[in-house]
C-alpha positions in Angstrom: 1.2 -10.9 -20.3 0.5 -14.1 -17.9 1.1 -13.5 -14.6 2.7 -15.8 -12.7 0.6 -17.9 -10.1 2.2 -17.0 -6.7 1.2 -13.5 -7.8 -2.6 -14.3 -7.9 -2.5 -15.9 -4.8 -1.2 -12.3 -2.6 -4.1 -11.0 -5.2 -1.7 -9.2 -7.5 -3.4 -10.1 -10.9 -2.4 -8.0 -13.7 0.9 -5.9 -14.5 0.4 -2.0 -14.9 2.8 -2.1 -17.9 2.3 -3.5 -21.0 6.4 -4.3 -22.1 7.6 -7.8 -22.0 10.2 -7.4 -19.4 13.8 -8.7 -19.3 13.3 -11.5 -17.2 16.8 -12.6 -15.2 17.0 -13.5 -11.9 17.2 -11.7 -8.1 19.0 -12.6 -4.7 21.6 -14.8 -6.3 23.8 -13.3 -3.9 22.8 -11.3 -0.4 25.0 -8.7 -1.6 22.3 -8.1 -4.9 20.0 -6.9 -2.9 20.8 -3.9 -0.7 18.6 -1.8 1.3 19.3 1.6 3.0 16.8 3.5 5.4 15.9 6.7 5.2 14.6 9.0 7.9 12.3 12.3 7.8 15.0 14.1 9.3 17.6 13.1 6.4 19.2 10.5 8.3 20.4 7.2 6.2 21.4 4.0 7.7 24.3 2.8 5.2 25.1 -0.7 5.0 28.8 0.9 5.9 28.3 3.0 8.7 31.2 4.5 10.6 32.1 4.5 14.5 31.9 8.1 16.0 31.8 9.7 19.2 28.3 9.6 20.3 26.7 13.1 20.5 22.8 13.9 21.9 21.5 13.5 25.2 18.3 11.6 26.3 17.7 8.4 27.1 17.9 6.5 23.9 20.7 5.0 22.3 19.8 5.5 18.4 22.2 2.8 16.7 22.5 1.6 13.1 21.2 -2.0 12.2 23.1 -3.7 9.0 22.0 -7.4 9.0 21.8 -10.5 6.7 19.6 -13.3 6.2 17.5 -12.0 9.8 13.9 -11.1 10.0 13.5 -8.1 11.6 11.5 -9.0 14.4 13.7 -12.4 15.6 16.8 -10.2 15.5 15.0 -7.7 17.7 14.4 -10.8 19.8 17.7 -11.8 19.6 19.5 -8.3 20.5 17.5 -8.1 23.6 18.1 -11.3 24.9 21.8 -10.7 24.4 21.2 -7.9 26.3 19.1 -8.9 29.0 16.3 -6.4 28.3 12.5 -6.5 27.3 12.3 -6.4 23.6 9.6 -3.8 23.7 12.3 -1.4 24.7 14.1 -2.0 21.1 12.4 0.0 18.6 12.6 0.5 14.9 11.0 2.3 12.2 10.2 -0.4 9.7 10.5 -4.0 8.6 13.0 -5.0 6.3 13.8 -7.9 4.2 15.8 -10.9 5.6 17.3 -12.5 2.4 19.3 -8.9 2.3 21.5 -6.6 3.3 19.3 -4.0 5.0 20.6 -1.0 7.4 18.3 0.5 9.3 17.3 2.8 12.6 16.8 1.1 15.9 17.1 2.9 19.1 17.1 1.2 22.6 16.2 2.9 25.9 18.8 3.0 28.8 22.0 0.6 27.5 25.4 2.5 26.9 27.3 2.5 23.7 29.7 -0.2 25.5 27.1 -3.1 26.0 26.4 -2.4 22.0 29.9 -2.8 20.9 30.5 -6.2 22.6 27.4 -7.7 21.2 28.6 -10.1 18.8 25.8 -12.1 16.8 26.1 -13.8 13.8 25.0 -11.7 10.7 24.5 -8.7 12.1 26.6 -5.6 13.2 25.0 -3.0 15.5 26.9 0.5 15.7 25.9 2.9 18.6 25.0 7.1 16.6 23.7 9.2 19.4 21.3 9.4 22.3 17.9 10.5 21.6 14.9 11.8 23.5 12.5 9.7 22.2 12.9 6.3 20.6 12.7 5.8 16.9 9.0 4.7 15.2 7.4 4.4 12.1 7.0 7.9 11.9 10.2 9.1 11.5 10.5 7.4 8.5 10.7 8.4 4.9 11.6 5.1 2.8 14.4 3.6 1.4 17.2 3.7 -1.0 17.5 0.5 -3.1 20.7 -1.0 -4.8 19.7 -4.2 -7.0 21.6 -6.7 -9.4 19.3 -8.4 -11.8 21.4 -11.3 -12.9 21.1 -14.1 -15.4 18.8 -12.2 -18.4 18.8 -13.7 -21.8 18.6 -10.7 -23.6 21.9 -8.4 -25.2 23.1 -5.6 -23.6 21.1 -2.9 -25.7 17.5 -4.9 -25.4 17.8 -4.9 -21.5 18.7 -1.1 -21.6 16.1 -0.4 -23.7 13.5 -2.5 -22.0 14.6 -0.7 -18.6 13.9 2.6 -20.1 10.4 1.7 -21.8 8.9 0.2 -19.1 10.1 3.3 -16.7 8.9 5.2 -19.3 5.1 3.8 -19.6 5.2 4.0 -15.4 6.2 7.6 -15.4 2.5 8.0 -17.6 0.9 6.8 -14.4 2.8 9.1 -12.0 4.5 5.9 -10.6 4.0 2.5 -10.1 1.2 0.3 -9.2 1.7 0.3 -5.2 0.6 -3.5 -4.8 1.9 -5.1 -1.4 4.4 -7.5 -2.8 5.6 -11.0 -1.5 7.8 -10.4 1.5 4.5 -9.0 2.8 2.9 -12.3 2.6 6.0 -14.8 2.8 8.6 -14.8 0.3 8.6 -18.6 0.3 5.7 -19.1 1.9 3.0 -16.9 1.3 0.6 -17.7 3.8 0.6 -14.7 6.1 -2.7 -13.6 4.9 -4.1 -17.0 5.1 -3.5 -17.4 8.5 -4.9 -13.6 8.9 -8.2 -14.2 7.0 -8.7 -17.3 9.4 -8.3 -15.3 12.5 -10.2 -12.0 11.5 -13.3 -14.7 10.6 -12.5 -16.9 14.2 -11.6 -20.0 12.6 -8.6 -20.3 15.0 -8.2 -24.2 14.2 -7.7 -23.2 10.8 -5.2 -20.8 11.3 -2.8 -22.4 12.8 -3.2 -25.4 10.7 -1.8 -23.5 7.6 0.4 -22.0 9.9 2.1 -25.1 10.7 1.3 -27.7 8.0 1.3 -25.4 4.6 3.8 -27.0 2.6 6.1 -24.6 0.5 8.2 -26.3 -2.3 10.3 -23.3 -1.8 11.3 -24.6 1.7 14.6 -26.4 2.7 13.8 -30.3 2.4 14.2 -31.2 6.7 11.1 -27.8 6.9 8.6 -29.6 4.0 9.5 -33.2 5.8 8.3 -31.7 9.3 5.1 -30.0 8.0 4.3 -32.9 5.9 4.6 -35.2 9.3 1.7 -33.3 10.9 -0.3 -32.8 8.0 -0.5 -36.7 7.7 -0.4 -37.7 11.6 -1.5 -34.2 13.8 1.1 -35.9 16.4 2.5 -32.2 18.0 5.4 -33.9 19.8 6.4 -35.7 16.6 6.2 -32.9 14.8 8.3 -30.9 17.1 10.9 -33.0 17.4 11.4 -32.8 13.4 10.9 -28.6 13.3 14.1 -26.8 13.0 15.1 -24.9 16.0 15.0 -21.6 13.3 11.6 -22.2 12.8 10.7 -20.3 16.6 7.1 -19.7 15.8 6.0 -22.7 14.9 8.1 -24.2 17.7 6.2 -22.1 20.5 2.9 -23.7 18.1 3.8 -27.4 18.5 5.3 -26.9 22.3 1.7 -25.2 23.3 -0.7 -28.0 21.3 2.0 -30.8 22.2 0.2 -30.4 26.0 -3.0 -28.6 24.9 -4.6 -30.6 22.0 -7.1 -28.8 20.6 -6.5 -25.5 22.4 -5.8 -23.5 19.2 -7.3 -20.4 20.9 -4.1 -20.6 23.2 -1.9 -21.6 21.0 -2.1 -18.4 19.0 -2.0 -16.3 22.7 1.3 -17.7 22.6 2.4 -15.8 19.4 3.8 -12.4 19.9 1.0 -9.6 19.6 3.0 -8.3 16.4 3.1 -11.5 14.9 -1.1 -11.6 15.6 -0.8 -7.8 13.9 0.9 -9.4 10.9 -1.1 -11.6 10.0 -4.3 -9.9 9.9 -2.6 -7.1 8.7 -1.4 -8.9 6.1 -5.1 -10.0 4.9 -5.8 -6.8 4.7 -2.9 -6.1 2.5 -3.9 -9.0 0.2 -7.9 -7.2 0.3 -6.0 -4.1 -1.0 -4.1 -6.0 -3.8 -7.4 -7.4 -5.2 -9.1 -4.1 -5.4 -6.0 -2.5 -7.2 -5.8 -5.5 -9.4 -9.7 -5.3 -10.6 -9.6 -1.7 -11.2 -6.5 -2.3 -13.2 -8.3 -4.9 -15.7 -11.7 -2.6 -15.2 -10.8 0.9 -15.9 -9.2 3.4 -18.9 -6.6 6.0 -16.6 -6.9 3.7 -13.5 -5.0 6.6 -11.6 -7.4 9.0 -12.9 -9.5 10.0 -9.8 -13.3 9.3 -10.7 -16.2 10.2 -8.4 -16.3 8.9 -5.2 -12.5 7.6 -5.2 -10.5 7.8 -2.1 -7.9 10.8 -3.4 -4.6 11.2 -1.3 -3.2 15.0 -1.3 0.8 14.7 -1.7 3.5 17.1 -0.1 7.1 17.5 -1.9 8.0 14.4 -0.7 5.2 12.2 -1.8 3.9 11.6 1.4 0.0 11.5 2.0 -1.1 14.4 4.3 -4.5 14.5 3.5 -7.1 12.7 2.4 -10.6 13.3 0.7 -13.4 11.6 -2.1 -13.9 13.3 -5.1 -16.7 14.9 -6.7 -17.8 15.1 -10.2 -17.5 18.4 -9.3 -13.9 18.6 -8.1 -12.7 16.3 -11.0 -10.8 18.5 -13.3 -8.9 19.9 -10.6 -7.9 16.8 -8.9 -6.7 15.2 -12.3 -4.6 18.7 -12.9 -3.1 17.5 -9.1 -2.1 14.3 -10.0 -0.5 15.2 -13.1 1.3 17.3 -11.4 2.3 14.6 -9.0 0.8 16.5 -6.1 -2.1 14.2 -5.4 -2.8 10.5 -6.2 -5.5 8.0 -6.3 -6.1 6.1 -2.7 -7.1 3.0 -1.7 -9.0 1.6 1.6 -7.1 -1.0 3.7 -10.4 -2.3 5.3 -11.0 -2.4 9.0 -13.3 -1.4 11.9 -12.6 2.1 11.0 -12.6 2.1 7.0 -15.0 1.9 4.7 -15.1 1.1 1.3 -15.2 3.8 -1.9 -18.0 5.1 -3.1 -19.6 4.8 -6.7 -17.6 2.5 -9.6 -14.3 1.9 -7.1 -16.9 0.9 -4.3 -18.5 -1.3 -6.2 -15.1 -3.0 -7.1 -14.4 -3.3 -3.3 -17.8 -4.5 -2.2 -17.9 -6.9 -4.7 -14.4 -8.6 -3.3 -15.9 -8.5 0.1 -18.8 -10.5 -0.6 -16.9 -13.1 -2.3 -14.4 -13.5 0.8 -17.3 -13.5 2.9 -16.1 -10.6 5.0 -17.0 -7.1 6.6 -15.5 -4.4 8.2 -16.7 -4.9 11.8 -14.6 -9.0 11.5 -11.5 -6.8 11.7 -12.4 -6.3 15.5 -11.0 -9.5 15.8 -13.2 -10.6 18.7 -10.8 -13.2 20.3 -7.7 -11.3 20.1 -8.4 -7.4 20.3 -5.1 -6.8 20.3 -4.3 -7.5 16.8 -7.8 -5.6 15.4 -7.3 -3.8 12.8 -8.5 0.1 12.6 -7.5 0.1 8.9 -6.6 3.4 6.7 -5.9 4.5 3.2 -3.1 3.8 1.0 -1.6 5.3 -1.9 -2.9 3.1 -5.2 0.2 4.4 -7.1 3.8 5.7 -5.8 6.3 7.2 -7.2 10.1 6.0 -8.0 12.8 8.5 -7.0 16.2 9.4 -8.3 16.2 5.8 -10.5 18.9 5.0 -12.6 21.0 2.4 -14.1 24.0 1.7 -12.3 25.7 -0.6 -15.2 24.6 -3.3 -17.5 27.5 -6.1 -18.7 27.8 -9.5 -19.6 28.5 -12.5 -16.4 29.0 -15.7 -17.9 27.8 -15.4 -21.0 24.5 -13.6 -19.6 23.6 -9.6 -19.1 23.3 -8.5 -15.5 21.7 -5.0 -14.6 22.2 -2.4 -11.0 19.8 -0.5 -10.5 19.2 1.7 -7.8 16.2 3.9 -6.7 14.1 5.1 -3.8 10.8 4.7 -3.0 8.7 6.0 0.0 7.2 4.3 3.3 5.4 1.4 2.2 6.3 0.8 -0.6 7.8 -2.6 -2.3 11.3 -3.0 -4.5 10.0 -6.3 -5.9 7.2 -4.3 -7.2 8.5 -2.3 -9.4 11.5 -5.8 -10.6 8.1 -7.0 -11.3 7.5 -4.4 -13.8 10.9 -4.6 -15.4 11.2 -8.5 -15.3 8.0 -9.9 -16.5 9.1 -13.1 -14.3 7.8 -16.5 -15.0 8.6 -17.6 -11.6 9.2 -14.9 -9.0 
């Protein structure tokens, strides 16, 4: 199966399944694409939530997010400006997609229920729960309920069930799917997040923010392409500024900063936010981890299969890691009795200051990758910007789909159109799995 080139570049190289797919089409409309939070303590943000008296005490206001066509961090931005407060007093427990309709957890310390309800901003609907003693994080959270429409697939009604239910079927052998990080990780239509990051772990700051400002997306509305076009040709920062659309705020604070500090490219990425720094070299190491999954996909019979010296995540009833160890030859049959049983899976190193590569035939895989990207652990200090350094970690290779199943399948315009709905833990990415089932030629 030839996969597609956009994939290759985030370092997703192979599919885990070996059915055709039914092709179709995603995000035709926001409403296609739905996303619902999920917290540890069974909390779910619905994209309908309802207006109650506010119970709790503490100091908190835990509210409900439901917005559309936002990036999580601008509309962050944009809520505490309305508000007058610091954004680092808004918190949330994850990122979620902007061409969606996401709800989600956010709390914010000290503002009453009031100052919530006459916020008015364009896309996005805030609704006041409870106070809380502490504010909401990424550890609260459990993952999140997807509701999809997969629209425009040239196949009949009975080959796009059936294709559904063999490639589910061939994942389920695995104990879930391939966990790549998928594209909104890296830029849906632009996937140049772990450019930028590669460029800044290594020090080349010039370079950074040249693809940061000047990499041209075909995917991008014509005025964006015109303005990033201009400075790759001319490098004139005022120019350039005055063509960048106000929406693009990043690369605005960019041009301002080198507009009266040529050549200062140090200082213009002090200007980004810290979590934007984090994202980008996080984001590198995301694309690091794709590459290894990929090879040992294309390298090994049972890639899930723990083999001696892979990274092996111990599962609780949830699917969350709680511990992690290496196998030994040893240890082997019992660890592959675990996974079966969906109790342990295979692991993976997001490589950083703190995280090593495997050992024995997965290590090899890894070091192998490094060598070619010219890059060790110790660059993930990040030398000019500590702040954004990266410890790294361990991530599930594989993750399992919950409660799946097939909304409907009908005919729209002379075309079959598939819901779906499922949930998949922390981390984890929808357009993975549609991957999977679609087979796309151009994602």
């Amino acid at each position: 199966m030839k996969v597609p080139e956009i994939d290759k570049q985030i370092g997703m190289h192979v599919y885990l399944t070996k059915t055709k797919g039914i092709g179709g089409k995603i995000r035709r409309k926001l409403e296609d694409f739905i996303v619902e939070e999920l917290l540890l303590n069974g909390a779910i943000a619905r994209i309908n939530p309802k207006i109650g008296e506010i119970g709790g005490e503490g100091s908190h206001l835990l509210c409900i997010l439901v917005k559309k066509n936002w990036d999580t961090l601008l509309i962050i931005r944009e809520i505490a400006r309305r508000l007058g407060v610091d954004p680092k007093i808004v918190k949330y427990a994850g990122l979620k997609d902007a061409k969606a309709i996401t709800a989600q957890h956010i709390s914010i310390r000290g503002v009453k229920p009031e100052q919530i309800l006459k916020l008015n901003i364009k896309n996005a609907e805030i609704t006041p729960i409870a106070l809380v003693k502490k504010p909401v994080s990424s550890q609260a959270l459990l993952g999140n309920r997807f509701t999809i429409t997969i629209r425009e697939i040239d196949q009949e009604r009975v080959e796009v069930e059936e294709g559904i239910a063999q490639t589910m079927e061939e994942i389920s052998t695995y104990g879930g799917m391939a966990n790549f990080f998928s594209y909104q990780r890296f830029g849906a239509f632009r996937p140049i997040t772990h450019l930028v990051g590669r460029q800044i772990v290594k020090g080349n700051y010039e370079e950074a923010v040249r693809i940061l400002l000047a990499y041209v997306s075909p995917y991008e509305t014509e005025n964006v392409r015109k303005a990033r076009e201009f400075l790759a040709e001319t490098w004139d920062y005022s120019g350039a500024l005055k063509l960048m659309p106000k929406s693009l705020y990043y690369e605005r604070i960019a041009l301002k900063w080198l507009a009266s500090h040529p050549n200062d490219y140090y200082g213009c990425l002090k200007r980004l936010p810290t979590k934007l720094l984090r994202l980008f070299v996080h984001a590198y190491q995301a694309y690091l981890f794709n590459k290894f999954l990929s090879q040992r996909l294309v390298q090994m019979d049972e890639p899930h299969m723990p083999r001696p010296g892979d990274y092996i995540a111990l599962l609780d009833q949830r699917g969350l890691p709680h511990t992690y160890l290496t196998a030994r030859k040893a240890e082997l049959n019992e660890l592959k009795s675990l996974v079966k049983e969906g109790k342990a899976c295979l692991a993976l190193p997001l490589i950083g200051t703190k995280q090593a590569t495997s050992s024995g035939e997965q290590g090899e895989i890894e070091r192998e990758i490094l060598e070619q990207e010219k890059i060790e652990p110790s660059n993930f200090k990040v030398a000019g910007f500590p702040e954004a350094r990266a410890l790294g970690g361990l991530r599930p290779a594989f993750t399992p789909i919950k409660d799946f199943q097939v909304v409907a399948v009908c005919q729209e315009r002379g075309k079959t159109q598939a819901k779906i709905q499922f949930t998949l833990i922390k981390g984890s990415y929808a357009t993975t799995l549609l991957r999977e089932l679609m087979k796309p030629e151009n994602p």
